[in-house]
C-alpha positions in Angstrom: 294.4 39.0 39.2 293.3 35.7 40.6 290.8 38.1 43.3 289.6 38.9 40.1 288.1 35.7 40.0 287.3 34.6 43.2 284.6 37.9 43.4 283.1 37.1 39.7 282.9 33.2 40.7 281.8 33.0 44.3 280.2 36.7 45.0 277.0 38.2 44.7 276.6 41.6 44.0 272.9 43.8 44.3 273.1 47.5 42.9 270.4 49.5 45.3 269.7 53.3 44.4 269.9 55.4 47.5 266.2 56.5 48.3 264.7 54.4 45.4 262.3 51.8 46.3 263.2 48.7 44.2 266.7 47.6 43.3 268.3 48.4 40.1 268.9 45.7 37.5 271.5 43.3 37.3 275.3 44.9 37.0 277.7 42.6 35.4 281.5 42.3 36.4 283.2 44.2 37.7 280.8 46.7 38.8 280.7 50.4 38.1 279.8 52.1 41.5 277.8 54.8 40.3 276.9 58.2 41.9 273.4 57.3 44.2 274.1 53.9 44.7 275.3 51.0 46.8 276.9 47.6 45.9 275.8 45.2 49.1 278.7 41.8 47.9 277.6 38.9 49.8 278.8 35.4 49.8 278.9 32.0 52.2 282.2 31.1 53.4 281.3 27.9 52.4 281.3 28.8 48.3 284.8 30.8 49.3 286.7 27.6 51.0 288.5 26.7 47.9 289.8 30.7 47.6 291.4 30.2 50.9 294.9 30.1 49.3 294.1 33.2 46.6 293.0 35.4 49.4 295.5 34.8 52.6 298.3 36.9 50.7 296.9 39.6 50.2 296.0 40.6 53.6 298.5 42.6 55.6 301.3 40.8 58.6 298.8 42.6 61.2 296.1 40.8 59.4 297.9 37.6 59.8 299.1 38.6 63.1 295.2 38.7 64.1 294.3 35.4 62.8 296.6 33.8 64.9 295.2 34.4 68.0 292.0 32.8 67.1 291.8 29.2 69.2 289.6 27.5 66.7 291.2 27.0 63.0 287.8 27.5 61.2 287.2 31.1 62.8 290.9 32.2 61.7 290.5 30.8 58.3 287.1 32.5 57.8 288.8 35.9 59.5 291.6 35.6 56.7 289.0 35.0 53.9 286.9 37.8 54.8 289.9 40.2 54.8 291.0 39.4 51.8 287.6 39.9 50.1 287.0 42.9 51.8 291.1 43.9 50.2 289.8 42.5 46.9 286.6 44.3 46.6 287.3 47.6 48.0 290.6 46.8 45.7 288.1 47.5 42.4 286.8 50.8 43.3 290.2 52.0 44.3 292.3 50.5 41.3 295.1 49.5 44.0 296.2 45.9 44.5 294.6 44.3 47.5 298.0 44.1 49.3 298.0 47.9 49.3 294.7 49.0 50.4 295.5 50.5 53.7 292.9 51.4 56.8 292.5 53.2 59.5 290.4 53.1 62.9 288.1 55.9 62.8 285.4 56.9 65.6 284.6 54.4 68.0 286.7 51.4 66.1 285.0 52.3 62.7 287.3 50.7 59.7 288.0 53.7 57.1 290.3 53.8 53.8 293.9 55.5 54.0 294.9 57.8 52.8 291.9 59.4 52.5 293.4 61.8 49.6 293.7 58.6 47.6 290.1 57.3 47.8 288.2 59.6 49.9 284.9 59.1 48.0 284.3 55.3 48.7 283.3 54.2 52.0 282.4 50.8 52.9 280.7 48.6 55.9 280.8 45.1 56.8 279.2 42.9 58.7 279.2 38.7 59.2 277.5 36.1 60.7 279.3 32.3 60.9 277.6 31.5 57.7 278.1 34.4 55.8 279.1 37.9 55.3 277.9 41.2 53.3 279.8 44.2 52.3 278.3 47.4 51.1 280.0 50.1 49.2 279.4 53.4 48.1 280.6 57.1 47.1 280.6 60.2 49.5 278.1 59.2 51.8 278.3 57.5 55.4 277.1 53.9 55.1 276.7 51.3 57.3 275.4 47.5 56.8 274.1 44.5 59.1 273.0 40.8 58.7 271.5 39.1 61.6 270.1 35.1 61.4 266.7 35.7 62.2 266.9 33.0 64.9 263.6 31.7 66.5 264.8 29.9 69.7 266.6 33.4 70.9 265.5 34.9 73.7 265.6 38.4 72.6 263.3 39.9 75.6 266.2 41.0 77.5 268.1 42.4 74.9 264.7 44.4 73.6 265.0 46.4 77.2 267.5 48.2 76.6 267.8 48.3 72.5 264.3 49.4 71.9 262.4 52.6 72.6 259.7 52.5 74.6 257.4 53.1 70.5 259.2 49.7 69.5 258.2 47.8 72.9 254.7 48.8 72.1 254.7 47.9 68.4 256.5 44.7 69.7 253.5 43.7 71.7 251.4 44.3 68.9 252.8 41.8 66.9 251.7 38.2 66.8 253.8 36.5 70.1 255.1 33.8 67.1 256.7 36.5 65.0 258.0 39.0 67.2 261.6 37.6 67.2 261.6 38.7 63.3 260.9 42.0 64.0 263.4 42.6 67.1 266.1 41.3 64.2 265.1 43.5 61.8 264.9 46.5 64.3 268.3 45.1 66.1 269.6 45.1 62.3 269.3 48.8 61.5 270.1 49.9 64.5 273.8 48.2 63.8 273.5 49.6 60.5 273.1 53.2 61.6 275.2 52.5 64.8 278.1 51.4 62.0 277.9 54.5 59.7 278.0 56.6 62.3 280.8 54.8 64.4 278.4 55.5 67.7 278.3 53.6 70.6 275.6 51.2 71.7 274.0 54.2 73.9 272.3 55.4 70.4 270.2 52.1 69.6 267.8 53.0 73.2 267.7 56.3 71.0 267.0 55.8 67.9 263.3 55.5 67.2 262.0 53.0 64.5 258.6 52.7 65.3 257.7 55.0 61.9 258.8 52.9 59.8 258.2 49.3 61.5 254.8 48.6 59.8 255.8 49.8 56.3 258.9 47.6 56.1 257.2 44.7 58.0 254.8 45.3 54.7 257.7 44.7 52.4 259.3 41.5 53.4 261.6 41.5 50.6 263.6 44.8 49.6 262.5 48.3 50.9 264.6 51.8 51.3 262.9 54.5 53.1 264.0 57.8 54.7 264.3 58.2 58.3 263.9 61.3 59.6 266.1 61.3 62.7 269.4 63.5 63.1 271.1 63.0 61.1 268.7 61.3 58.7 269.2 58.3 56.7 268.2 56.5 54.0 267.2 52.8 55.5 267.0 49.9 53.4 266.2 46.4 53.9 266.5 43.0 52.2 266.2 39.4 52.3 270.0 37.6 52.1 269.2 33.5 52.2 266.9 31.7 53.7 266.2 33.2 57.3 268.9 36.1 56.7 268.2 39.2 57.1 270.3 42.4 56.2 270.2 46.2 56.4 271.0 49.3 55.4 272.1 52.8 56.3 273.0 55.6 54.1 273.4 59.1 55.3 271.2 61.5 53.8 272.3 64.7 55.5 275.3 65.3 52.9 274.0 64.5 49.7 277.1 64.1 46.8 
């Protein structure tokens, strides 16, 4: 299948155990999605360009539909590649063609497989920025996934009223004034991450209280998954993606497979 290749030669994929603290090694292709486990595929749209013409057939006429009512070319194209990666990878786990994968809206606008009968286990997320974008799959469990550009010039004061708990505004402050905007992304960034595995509305980011954790994932920069004792818990992890990219993680913890 020529999807096939375009995910072996221009996606990256990173196995991470649910609740362990350090990724697993290395999978090769294509990936076995194990039981525990999460496959976070990222690439840039610039290394999928030249797939442009492998991916736009295998995304569905409301798909295509969508893409047209974009103003600017470059944002339909990338909308049409990232479908079709999202088709071909969730493609893999599902043994279906891309062209037949099928979705539904769930809560709140959520994506979800149909029919569920057919691939109930796997659930995915995704999330983009105009760079780049990250998909996370994994088996029986809620997940959700964000990537923010950890921007320096934004002005994130106004947004921090009403996204952080009053705990975060304080651990905010404590932070030196020239690196507070990298922690409001990584808080921002799990709170979408939660807020997409639990197809919520906005309303649960003033609610969900970080401040826990903030110090022992501001400790480690790199890769971290801890367990977040909120209802229902999760299991939060956090990772480096490129050069001032930064992405997240939320798996459910309340259901264990």
């Amino acid at each position: 299948m020529h999807t096939d290749k375009v995910l072996a030669d221009a996606m990256q994929c990173k196995v991470i155990g649910i609740g362990q603290e350090y990724p697993l090694p290395a999978c090769g292709f294509p990936p076995v999605l194990e039981k525990n486990s999460i496959h976070i595929w990222s690439a840039w749209y610039d290394d999928l360009d030249c797939h442009f013409r492998d991916l736009s057939p295998v995304i569905s006429q409301e798909e295509q539909g969508t893409a047209s009512t974009f103003r600017k070319s470059a944002d339909a194209k990338k909308y049409v590649i990232r479908r079709g990666i999202v088709r071909s990878i969730l493609a893999h786990y599902t043994h279906h063609t891309p062209e037949m994968i099928l979705f539904i809206t769930g809560k709140n606008g959520k994506p979800e497989l149909d029919p569920p009968g057919a691939y109930a286990d796997v659930s995915f997320s995704l999330s983009h920025t105009n760079e780049m974008m990250l998909i996370g799959v994994t088996k029986k469990r809620r997940i959700g996934v964000d990537i923010v550009k950890m921007d320096p010039g934004y002005r994130f004061h106004d947004s921090a009223e009403y996204l952080l708990t009053p705990a975060e505004k304080v651990f905010l402050k404590s932070i030196e004034p020239s690196l507070r905007y990298q922690v409001f992304f990584r808080i921002w960034a799990i709170k979408e991450a939660i807020l997409k595995a639990t197809g919520s509305t906005l309303a649960l980011m003033g609610k969900t209280d970080l401040s826990a954790l903030l110090q022992e994932l501001l400790s480690s920069p790199e890769y971290s998954m801890k367990y977040l004792d909120i209802h229902p818990p999760f299991f939060i992890g956090q990772f480096t993606c490129g050069s001032g990219y930064y992405g997240a993680i939320a798996a459910d913890a309340s259901n264990p497979p």
